[in-house]
Structure formats: structure tokens, C-alpha cells
C-alpha positions as CSV (number, residue, x, y, z in Angstrom):
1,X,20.4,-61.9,27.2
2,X,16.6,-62.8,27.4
3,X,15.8,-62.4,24.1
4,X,17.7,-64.8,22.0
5,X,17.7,-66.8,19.2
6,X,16.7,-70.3,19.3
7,X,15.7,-74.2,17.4
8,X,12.4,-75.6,18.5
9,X,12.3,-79.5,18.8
10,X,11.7,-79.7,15.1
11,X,14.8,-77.9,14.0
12,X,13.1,-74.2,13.1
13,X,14.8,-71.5,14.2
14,X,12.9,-69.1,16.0
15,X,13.2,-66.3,18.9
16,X,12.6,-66.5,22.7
17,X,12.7,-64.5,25.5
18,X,14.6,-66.1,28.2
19,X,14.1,-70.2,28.7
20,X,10.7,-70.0,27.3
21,X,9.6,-71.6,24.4
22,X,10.8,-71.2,21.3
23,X,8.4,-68.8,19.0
24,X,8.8,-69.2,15.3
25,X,7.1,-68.2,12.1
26,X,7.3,-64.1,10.8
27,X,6.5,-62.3,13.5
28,X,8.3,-64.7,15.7
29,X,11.4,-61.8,17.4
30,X,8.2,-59.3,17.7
31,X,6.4,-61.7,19.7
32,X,9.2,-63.1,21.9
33,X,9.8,-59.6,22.6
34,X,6.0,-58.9,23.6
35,X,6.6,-62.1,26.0
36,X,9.4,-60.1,27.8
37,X,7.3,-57.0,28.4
38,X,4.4,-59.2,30.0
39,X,7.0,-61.3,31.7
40,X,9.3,-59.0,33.3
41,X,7.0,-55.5,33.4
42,X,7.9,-52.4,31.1
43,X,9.8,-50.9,33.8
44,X,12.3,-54.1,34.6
45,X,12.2,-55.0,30.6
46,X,13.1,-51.5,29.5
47,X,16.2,-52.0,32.0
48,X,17.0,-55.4,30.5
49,X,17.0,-54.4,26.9
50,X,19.0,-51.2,27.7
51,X,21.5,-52.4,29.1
52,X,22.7,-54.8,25.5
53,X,23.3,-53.4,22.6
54,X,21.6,-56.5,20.4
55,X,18.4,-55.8,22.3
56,X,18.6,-52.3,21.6
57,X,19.1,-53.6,17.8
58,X,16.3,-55.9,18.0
59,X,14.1,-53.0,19.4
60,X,15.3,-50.8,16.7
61,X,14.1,-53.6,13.9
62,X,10.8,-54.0,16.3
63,X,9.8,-50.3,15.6
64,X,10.7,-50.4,11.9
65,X,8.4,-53.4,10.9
66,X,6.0,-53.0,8.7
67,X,3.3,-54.8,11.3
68,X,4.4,-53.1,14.2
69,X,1.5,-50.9,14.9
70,X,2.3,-47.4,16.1
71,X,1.3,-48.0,19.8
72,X,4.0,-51.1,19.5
73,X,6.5,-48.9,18.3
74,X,5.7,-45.8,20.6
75,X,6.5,-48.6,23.2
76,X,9.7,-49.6,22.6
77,X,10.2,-45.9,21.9
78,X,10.0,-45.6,25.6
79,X,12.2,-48.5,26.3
80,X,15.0,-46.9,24.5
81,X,14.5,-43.9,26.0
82,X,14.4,-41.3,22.6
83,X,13.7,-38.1,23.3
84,X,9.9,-35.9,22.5
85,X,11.4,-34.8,19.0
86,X,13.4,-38.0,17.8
87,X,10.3,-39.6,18.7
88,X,7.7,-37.5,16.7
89,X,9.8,-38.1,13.6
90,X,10.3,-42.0,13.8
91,X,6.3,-41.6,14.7
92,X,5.6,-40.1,12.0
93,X,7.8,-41.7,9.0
94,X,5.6,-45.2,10.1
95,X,2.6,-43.8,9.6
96,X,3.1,-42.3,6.3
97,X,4.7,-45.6,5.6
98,X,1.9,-47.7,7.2
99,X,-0.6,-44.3,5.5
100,X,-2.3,-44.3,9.1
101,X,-1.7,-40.5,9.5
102,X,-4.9,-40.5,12.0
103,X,-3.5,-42.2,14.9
104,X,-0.3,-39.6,15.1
């Protein structure tokens, strides 16, 4: 799987997507998973994380952070393929979680 868990040379555990570096700190899964949309497309990543079911957790946990923004989660969204109305209502839960009701 390209997005996996990993220790960087200092013994932190972090996240990376594929042999890349290792990405730590708290947004550290969000971003390896940002790598592997620039690194591999949306179309070829979508088929990537689709096709295992801990990327399709780690997306899941992607859309429900707090600092994913909307757009972010609308994103992965797509990825995991969720239909028009599934998708309004995870849409909507974030932002009257995150209280950004404008950029529904």
C-alpha cells in the first residue's frame, strides 16, 4: 500500500506515501496523503486507495478531521466514490462542525 506508516531517522513515527520520506508531526497521514494525490494524479490515486480497505479507512479519518477543510474532504469524497446524497450529508455535518455553513 502507498500510504503507510513509517520511523524517520530519528525514531518518530510518521506517515508516507510510498518510499518517500517520512512526514511526521499532527497533520502528518493528511499530508502524506496530499503527496499521493500530487504524485500519482486523482484519477490513478482514487484507484489506488479504492482498491485497500486501510486506505479507504485512512480516507474516511481524512474527511472527519477537524482541519480538513471542506474542499479536502469533498476530495476524497470523490475518491471513495459516495454517492450526490451521502455526500451532501457528510458535507454538511463538517461544516456545522467546523460552523463554515457558507462554503456548502
Amino acid at each position: 500500500m502507498p500510504l503507510k506508516q513509517c520511523t524517520n531517522k530519528d525514531g518518530v513515527k510518521g506517515w508516507s506515501w510510498g518510499n518517500g520520506g517520512c512526514i511526521v508531526g499532527k497533520d502528518a497521514k493528511k499530508k502524506a496523503i496530499k503527496v499521493g494525490i500530487k504524485v500519482e494524479g486523482p484519477e490513478k490515486f482514487a484507484e489506488i486507495m479504492k482498491s485497500d480497505a486501510e486506505c479507504v479507512v485512512a480516507l474516511t479519518e481524512f474527511i472527519e478531521d477537524e482541519n480538513t477543510t471542506l474542499e479536502g474532504a469533498n476530495a476524497a469524497l470523490d475518491v471513495l466514490g459516495v454517492d450526490p446524497i451521502q455526500r451532501m450529508a457528510v458535507i454538511a455535518r463538517k461544516a456545522a462542525l467546523t460552523k463554515n455553513i457558507s462554503e456548502i
